[in-house]
C-alpha positions in Angstrom: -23.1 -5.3 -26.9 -21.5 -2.1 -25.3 -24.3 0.8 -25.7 -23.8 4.3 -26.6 -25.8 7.3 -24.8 -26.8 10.2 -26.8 -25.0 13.4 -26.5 -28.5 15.1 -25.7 -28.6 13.2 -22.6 -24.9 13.8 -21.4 -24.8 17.5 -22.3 -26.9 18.6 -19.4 -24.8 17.4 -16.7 -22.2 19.5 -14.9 -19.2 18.3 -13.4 -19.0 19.6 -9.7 -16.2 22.5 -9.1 -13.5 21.8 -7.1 -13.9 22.9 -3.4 -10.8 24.7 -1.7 -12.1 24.7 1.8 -11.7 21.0 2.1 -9.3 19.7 5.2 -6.9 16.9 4.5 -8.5 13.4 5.0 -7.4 10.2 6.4 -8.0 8.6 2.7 -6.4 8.7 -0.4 -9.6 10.4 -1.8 -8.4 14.2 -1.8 -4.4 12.5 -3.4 -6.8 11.2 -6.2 -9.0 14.2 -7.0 -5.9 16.2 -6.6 -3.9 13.9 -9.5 -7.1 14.2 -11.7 -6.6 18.0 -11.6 -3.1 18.4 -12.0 -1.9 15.6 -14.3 -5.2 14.4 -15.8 -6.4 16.7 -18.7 -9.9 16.2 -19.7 -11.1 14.0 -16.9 -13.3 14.8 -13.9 -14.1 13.1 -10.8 -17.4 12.8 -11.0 -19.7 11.7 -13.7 -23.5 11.4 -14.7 -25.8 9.4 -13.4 -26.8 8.0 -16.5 -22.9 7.4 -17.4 -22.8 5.7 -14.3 -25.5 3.4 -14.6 -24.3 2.4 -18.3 -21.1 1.5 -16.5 -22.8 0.0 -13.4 -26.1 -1.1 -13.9 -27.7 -1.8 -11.1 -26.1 -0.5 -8.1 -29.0 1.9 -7.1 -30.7 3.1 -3.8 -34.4 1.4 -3.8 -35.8 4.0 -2.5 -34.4 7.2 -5.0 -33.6 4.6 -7.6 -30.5 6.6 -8.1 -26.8 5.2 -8.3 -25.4 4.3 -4.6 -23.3 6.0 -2.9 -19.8 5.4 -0.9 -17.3 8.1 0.7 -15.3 10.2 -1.2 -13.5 13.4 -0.7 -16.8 15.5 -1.7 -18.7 13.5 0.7 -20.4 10.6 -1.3 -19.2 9.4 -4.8 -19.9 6.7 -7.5 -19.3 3.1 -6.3 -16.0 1.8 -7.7 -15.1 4.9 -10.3 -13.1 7.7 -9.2 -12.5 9.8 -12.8 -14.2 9.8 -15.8 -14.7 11.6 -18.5 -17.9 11.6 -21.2 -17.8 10.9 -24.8 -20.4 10.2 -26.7 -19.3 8.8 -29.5 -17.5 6.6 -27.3 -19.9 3.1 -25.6 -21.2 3.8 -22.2 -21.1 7.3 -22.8 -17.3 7.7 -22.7 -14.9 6.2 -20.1 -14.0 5.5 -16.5 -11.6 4.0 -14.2 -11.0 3.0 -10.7 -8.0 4.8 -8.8 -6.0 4.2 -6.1 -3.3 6.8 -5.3 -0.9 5.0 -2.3 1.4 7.2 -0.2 4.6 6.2 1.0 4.9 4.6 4.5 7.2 5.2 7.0 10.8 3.0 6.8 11.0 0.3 9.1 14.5 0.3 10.7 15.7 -2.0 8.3 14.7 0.3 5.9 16.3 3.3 7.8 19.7 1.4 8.2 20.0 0.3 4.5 19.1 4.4 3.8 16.0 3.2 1.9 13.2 5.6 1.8 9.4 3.8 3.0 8.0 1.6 0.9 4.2 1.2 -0.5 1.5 -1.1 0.5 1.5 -4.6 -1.1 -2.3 -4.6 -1.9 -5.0 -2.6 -2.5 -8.3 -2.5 -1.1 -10.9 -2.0 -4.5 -14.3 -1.7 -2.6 -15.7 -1.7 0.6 -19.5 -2.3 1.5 -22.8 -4.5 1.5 -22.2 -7.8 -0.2 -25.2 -7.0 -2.9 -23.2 -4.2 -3.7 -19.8 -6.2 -4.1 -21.4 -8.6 -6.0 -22.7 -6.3 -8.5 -19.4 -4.1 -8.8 -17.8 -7.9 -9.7 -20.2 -8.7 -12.1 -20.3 -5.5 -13.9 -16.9 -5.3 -14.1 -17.3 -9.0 -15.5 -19.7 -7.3 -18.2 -17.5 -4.8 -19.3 -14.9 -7.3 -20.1 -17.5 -9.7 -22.1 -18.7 -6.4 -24.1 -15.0 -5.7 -24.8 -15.5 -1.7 -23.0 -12.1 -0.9 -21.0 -12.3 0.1 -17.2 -8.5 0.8 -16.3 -7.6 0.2 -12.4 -5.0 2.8 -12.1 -2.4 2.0 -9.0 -0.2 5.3 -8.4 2.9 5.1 -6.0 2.7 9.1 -5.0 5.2 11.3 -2.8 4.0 14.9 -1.5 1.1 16.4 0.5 -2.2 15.4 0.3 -3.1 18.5 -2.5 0.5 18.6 -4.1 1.5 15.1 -4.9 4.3 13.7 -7.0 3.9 10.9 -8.8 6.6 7.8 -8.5 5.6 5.2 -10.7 1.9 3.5 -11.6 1.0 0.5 -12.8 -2.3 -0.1 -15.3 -4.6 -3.2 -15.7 -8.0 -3.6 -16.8 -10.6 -4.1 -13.5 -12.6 -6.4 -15.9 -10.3 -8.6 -17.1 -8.5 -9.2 -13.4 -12.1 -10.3 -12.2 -12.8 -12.5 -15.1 -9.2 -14.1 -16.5 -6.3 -16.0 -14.9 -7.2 -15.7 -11.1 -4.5 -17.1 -9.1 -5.6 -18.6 -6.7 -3.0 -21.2 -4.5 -5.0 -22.1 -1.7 -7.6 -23.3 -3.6 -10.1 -21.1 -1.2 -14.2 -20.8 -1.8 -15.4 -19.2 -4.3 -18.1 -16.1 -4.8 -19.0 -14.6 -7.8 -15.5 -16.3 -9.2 -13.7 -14.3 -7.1 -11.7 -16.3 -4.2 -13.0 -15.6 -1.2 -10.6 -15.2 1.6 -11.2 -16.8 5.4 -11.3 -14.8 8.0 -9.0 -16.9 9.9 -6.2 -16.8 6.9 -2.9 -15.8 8.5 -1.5 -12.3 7.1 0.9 -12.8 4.4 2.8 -9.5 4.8 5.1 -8.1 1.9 5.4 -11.7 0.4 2.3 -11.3 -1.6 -1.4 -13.2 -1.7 -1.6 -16.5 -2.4 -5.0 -14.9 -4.7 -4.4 -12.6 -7.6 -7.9 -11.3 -6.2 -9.7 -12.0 -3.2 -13.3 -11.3 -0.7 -13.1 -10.8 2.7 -16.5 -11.0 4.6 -16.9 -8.5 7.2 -19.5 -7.7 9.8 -20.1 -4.1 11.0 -19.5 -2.9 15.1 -20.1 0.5 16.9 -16.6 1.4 17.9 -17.7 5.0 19.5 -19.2 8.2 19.1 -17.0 11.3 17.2 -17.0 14.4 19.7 -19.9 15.7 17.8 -21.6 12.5 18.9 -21.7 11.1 15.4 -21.4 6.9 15.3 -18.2 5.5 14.4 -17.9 2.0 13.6 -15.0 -0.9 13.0 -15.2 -3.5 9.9 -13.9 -7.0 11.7 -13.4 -10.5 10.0 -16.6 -12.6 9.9 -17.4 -15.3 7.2 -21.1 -15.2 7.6 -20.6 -10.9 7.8 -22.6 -9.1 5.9 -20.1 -7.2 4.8 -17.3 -7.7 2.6 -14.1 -6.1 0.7 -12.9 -7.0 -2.6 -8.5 -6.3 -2.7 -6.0 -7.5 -5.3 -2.4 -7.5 -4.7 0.0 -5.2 -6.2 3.4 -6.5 -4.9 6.5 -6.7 -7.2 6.9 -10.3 -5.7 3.5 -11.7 -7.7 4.6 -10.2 -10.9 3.1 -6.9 -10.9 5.4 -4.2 -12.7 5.5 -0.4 -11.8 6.4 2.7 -14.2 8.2 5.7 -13.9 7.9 8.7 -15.9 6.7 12.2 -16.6 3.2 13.1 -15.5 2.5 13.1 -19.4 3.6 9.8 -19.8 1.3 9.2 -16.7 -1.7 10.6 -18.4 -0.4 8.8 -21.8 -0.5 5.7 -20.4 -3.9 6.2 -19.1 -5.5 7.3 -22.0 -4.1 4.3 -24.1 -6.1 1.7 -20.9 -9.1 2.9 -22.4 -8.7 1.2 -25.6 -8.6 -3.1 -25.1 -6.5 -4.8 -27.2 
């Protein structure tokens, strides 16, 4: 059963201000921080460690014993949740979602001569890292479906900068329920954790779509330099005994997946509703 947290232990924690000093990334983390802040009311990117771990039990460091870590725009966020907001009266201490904000690509020529502005990637990319942590982000989300407690994966089509976006159109499904119900999966490929796993000598697919609804793709780690400040940089390549792994879904029109348009209040509407399973 979905637990609540009392308000005595979420009332202490601060949500970290917004920093202005920030360059633009390579990453849509700084697009999503910027749509919490201008078309989100009431939700934050960050949240508690105690939220956290009611939402994602488990994924700790073993030596703090506090909630892992992965990249963000501040520097290191909350594996798999990029906004939340906290509610006690609400289980797990409120709610959460995952995010993805998606820029426009360049047209292809074909594109350019049919006068068709760029279009969006076909698939999104939901976690990166360690395959203990993967399997734990599949089987929490897996949880949270069994306990009936919401977690929205938000998919936003976005023009504009990096700190000024506009939104196109989004699409909304529940993270829980695509890892746990009606898994397409046309190849027939391995399984981990329920979740199809994808080999690393698959051939790409392109804009046609995946022949899984959801899919893993084991990944080792390489050294691929050293940043002028002499910082290691490193490459993720295909490697089914890799260490690593990614979990994606697709988000193409062509498997059935159906974008909105709308105000930035319908946006935020739309989100809000996610919360609630029905």
């Amino acid at each position: 059963m979905a637990k609540r947290i009392p308000a005595s232990i979420l009332r202490d924690f601060n949500m970290p201000q917004d920093r202005d000093d920030l360059p633009p990334s390579g990453h849509g983390s700084q697009r999503e921080s910027s749509i919490i802040r201008l078309f989100m009311p009431g939700w934050a990117r960050e949240m508690s460690d105690e939220q956290y771990l009611a939402f994602m039990p488990g994924i700790v460091n073993k030596v703090s014993g506090r909630p892992t870590r992965e990249v963000s725009d501040r520097g290191r966020g909350k594996v798999a949740i990029d906004a939340a907001r906290q509610n006690p009266a609400r289980s797990r201490g409120g709610d959460a979602i995952s995010m993805k904000a998606l820029s426009r690509r360049a047209p292809t020529a074909s594109e350019k001569k049919k006068g068709l502005d760029g279009s969006f990637a076909s698939s999104v990319e939901l976690f990166k890292g360690v395959r203990d942590t993967a399997l734990m982000v599949i089987e929490n989300a897996q949880e949270l479906h069994e306990a009936r407690k919401a977690f929205p994966l938000v998919v936003i089509h976005t023009d504009g900068g990096v700190f000024d976006p506009v939104i196109v159109e989004w699409h909304i499904r529940d993270f829980g329920e695509m890892m746990s119900k009606n898994i397409v999966n046309e190849k027939g490929w391995a399984t981990w954790a329920g979740i199809p796993v994808r080999p690393a000598n698959a051939p790409d697919v392109g804009r046609g779509g995946s022949p899984a609804s959801v899919w893993v793709t084991f990944l080792r780690r390489e050294i691929s330099g050293y940043s002028n400040t002499g910082k290691t940089e490193y490459r993720f390549v295909k490697d089914d005994d890799g260490e690593y792994c990614s979990i994606n879904t697709s988000c193409s029109r062509t498997s059935g997946t159906r974008f909105i348009a709308g105000s930035p209040e319908d946006f935020a509407a739309d989100v809000d509703r996610a919360t609630v399973l029905r």
